[in-house]
N, CA, C and O atoms as a printed pandas DataFrame, in Angstrom:
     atom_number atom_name residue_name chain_id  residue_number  x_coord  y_coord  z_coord
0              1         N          UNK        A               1   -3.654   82.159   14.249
1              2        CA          UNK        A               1   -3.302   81.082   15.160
2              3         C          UNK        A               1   -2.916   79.843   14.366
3              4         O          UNK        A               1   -3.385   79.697   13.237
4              5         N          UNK        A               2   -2.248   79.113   14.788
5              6        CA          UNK        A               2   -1.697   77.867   14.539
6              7         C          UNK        A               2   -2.084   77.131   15.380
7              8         O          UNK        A               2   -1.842   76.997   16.579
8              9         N          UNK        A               3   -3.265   76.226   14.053
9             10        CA          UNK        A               3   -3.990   74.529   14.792
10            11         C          UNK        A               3   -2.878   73.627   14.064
11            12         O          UNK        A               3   -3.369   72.588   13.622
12            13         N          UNK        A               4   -1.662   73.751   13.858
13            14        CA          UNK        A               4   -1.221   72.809   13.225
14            15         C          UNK        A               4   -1.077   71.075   14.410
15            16         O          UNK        A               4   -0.752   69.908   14.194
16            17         N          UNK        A               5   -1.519   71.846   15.574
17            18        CA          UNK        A               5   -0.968   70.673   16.808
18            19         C          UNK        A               5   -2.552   69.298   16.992
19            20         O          UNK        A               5   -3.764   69.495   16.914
20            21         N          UNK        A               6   -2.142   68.631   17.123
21            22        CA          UNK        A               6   -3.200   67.303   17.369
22            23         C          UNK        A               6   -3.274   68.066   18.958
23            24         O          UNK        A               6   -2.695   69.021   19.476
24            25         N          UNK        A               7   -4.293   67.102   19.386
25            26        CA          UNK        A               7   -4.914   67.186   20.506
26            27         C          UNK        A               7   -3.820   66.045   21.311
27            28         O          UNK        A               7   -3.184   66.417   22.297
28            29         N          UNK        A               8   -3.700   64.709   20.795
29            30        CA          UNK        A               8   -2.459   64.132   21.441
30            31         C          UNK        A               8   -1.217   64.962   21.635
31            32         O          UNK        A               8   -0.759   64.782   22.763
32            33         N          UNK        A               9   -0.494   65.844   20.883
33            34        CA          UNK        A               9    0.726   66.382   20.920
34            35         C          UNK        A               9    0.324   67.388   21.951
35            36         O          UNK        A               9    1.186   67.689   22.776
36            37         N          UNK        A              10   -0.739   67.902   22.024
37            38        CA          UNK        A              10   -0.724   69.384   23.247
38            39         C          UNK        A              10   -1.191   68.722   24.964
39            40         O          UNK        A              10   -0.956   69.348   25.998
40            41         N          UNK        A              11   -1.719   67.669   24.926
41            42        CA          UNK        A              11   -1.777   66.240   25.573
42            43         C          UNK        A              11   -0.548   66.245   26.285
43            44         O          UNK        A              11   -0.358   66.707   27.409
44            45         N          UNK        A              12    0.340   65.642   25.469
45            46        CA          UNK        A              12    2.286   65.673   25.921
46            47         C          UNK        A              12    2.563   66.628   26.237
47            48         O          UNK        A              12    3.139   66.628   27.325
48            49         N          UNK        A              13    2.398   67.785   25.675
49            50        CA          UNK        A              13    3.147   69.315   26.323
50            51         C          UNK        A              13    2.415   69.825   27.618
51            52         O          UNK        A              13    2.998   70.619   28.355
52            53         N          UNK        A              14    1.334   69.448   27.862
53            54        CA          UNK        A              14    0.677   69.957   29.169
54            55         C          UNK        A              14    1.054   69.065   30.113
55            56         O          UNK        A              14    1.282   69.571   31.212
56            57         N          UNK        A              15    1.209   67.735   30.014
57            58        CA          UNK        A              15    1.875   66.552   30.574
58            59         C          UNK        A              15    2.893   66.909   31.168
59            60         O          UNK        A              15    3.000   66.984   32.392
60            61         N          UNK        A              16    4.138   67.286   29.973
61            62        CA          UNK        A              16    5.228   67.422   30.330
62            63         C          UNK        A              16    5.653   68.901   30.982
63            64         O          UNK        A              16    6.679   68.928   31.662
64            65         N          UNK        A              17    4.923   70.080   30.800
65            66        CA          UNK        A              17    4.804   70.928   31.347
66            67         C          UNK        A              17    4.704   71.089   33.213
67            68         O          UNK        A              17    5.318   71.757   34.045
68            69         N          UNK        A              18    3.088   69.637   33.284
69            70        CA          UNK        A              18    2.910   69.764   34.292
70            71         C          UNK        A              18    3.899   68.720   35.298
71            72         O          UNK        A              18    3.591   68.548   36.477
72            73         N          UNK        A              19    4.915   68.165   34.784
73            74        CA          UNK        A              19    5.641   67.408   35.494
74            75         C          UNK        A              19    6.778   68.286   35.959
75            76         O          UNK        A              19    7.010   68.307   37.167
76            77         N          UNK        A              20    7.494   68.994   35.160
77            78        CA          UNK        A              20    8.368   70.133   35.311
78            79         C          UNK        A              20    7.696   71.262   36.625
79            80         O          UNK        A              20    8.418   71.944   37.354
80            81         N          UNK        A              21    6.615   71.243   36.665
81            82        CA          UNK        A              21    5.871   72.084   37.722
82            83         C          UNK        A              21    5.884   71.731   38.725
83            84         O          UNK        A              21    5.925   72.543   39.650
84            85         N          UNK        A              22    5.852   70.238   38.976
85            86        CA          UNK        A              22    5.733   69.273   40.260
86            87         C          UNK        A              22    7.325   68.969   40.964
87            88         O          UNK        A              22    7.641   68.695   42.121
88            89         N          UNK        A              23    8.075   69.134   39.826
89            90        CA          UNK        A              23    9.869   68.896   39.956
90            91         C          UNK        A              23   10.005   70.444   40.274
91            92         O          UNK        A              23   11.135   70.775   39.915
92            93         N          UNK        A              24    9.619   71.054   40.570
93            94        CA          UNK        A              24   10.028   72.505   40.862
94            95         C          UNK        A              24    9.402   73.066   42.066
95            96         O          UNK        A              24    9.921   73.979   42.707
96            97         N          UNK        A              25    8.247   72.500   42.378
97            98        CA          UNK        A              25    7.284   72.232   43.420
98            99         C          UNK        A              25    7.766   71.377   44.762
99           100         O          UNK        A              25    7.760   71.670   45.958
100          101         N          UNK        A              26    8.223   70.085   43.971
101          102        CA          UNK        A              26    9.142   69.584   45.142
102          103         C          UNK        A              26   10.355   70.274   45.837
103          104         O          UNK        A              26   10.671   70.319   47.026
104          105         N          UNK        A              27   10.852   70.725   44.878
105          106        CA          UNK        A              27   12.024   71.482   45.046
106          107         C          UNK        A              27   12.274   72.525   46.338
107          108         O          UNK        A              27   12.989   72.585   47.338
108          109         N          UNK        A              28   11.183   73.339   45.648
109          110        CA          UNK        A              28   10.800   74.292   46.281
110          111         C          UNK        A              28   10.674   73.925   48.025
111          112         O          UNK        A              28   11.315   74.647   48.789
112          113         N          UNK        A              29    9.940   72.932   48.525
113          114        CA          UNK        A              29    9.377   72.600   49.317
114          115         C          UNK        A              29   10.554   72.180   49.859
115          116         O          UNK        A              29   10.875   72.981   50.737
116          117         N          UNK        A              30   11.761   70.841   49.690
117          118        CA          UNK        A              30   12.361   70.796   50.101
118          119         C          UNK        A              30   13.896   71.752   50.735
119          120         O          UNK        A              30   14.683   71.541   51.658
120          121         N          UNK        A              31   13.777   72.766   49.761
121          122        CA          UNK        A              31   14.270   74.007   50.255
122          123         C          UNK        A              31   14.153   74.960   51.500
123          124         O          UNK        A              31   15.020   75.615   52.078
124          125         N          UNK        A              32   12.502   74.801   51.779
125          126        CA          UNK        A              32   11.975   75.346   53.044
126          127         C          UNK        A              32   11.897   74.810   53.506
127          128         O          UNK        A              32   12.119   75.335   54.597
128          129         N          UNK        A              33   11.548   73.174   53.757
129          130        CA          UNK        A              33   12.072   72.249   54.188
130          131         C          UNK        A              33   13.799   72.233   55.618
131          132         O          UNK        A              33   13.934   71.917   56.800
132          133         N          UNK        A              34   14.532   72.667   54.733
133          134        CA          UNK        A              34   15.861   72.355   55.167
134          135         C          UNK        A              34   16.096   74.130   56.078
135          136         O          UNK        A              34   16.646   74.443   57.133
136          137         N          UNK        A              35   15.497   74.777   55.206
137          138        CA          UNK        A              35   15.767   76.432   55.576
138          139         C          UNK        A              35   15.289   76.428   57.317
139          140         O          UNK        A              35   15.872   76.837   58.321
140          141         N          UNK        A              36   13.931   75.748   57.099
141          142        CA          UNK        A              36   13.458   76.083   58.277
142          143         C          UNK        A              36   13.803   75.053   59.669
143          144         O          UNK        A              36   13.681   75.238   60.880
144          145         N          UNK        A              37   14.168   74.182   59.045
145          146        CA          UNK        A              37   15.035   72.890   60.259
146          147         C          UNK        A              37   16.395   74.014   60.647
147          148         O          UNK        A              37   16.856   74.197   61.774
148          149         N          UNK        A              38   16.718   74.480   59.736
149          150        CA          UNK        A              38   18.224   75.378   60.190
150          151         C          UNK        A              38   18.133   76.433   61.053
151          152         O          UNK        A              38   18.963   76.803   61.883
152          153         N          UNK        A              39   16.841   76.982   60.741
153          154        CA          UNK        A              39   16.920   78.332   61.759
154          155         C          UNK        A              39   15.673   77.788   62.937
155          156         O          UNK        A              39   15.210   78.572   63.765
156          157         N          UNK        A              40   15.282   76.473   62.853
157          158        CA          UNK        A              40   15.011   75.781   64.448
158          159         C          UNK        A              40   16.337   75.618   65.297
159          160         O          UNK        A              40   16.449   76.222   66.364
160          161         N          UNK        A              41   17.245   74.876   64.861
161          162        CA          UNK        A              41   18.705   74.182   65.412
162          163         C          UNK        A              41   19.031   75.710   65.722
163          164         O          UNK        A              41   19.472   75.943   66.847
164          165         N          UNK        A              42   18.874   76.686   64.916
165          166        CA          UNK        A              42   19.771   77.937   65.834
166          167         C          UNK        A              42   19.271   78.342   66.772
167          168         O          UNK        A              42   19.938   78.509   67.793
168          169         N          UNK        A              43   17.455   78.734   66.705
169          170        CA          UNK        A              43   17.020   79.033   67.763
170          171         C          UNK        A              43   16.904   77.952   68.957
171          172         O          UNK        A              43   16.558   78.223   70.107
172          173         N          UNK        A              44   17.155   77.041   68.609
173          174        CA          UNK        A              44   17.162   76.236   69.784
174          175         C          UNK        A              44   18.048   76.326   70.537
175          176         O          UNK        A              44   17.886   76.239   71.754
176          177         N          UNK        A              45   19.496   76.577   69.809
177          178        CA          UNK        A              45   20.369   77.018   70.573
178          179         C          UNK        A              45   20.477   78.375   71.798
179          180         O          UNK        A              45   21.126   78.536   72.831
180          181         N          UNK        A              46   19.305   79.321   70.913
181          182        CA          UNK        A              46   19.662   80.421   71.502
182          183         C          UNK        A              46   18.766   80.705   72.287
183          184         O          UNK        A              46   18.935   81.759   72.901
184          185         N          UNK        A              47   17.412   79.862   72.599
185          186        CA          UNK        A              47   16.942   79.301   73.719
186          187         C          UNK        A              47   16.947   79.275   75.208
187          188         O          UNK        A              47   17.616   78.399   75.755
188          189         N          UNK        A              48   16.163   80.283   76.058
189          190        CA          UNK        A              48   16.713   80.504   77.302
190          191         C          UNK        A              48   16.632   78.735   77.887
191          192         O          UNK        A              48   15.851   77.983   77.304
192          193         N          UNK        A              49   17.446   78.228   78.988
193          194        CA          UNK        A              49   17.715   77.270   79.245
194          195         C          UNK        A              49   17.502   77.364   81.357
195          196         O          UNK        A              49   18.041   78.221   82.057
196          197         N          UNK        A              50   16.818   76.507   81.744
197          198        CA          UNK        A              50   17.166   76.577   83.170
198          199         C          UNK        A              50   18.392   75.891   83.892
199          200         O          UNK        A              50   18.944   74.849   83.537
200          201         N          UNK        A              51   18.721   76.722   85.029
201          202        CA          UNK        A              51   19.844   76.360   85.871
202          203         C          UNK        A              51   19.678   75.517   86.847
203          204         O          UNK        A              51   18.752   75.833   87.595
204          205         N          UNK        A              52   20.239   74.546   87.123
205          206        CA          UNK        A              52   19.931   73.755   88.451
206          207         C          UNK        A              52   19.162   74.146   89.880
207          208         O          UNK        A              52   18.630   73.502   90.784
208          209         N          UNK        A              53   19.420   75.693   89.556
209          210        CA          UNK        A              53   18.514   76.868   90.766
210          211         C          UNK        A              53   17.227   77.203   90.431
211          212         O          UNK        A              53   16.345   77.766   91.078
212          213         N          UNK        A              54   17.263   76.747   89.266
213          214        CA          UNK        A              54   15.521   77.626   88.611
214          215         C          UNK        A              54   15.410   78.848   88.322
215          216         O          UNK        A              54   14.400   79.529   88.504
216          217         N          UNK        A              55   17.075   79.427   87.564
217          218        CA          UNK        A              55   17.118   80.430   87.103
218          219         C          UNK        A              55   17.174   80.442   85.600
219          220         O          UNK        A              55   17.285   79.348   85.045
220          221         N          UNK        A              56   17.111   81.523   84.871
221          222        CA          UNK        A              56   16.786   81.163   83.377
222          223         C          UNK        A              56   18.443   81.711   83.278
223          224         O          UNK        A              56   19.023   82.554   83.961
224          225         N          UNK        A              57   18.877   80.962   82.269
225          226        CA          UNK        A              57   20.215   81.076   81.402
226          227         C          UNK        A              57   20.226   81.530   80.378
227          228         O          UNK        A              57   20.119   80.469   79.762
228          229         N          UNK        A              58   20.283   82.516   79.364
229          230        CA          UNK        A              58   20.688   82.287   78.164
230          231         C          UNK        A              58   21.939   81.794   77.321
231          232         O          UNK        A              58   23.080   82.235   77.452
232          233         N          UNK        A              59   21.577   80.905   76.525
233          234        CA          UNK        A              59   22.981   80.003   76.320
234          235         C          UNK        A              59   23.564   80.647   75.085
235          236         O          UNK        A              59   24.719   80.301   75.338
236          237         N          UNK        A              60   23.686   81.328   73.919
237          238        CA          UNK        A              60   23.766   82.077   73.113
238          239         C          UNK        A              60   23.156   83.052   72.511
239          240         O          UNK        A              60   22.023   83.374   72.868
240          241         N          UNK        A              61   24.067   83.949   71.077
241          242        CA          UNK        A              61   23.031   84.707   70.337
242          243         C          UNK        A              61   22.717   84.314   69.453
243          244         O          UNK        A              61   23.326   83.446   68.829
244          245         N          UNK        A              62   21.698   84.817   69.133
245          246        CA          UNK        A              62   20.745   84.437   67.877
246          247         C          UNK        A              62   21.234   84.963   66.777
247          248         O          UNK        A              62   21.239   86.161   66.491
248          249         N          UNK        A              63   21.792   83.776   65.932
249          250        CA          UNK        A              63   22.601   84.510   64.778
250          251         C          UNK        A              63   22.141   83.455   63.385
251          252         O          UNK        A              63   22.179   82.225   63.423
252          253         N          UNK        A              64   21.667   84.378   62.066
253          254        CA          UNK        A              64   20.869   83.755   60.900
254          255         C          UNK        A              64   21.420   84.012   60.158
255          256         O          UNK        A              64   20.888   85.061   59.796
256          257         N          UNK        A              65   22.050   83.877   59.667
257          258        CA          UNK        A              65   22.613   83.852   57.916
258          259         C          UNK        A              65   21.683   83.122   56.767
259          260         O          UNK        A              65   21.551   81.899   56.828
260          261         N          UNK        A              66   21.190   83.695   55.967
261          262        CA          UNK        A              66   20.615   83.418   54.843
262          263         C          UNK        A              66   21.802   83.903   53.826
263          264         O          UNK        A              66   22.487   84.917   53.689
264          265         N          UNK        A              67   21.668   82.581   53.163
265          266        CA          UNK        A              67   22.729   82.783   51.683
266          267         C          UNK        A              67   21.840   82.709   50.186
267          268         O          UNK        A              67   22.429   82.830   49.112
């Protein structure tokens, strides 16, 4: 093994390690974030809807594309 490292220098690399974790973490989150607002707006669309009679409508199909 190699102690050639100070305790300050492995300090910085766990630091900087754990910041890269949190930037990837956010990431992540805002990804599902947006994924899952998208396939609300569709299903909302596709959403049975009532008629001025008090009959149920369906207003579209339910269509998901994941890219």
């Amino acid at each position: 093994m190699n102690y050639d490292l100070t305790i300050g220098e492995i300090s910085k690399r766990i630091d900087e390690q754990q910041r890269i974790l949190n930037d990837l973490i956010k990431e992540k989150n805002n990804a599902e974030t947006r994924f899952y607002d998208a396939l609300e707006k569709k299903c909302s669309q596709w959403i049975k809807k009532k008629t001025s009679r008090g009959k149920k409508k369906r207003i579209g199909q339910l269509k998901i594309k994941i890219r």
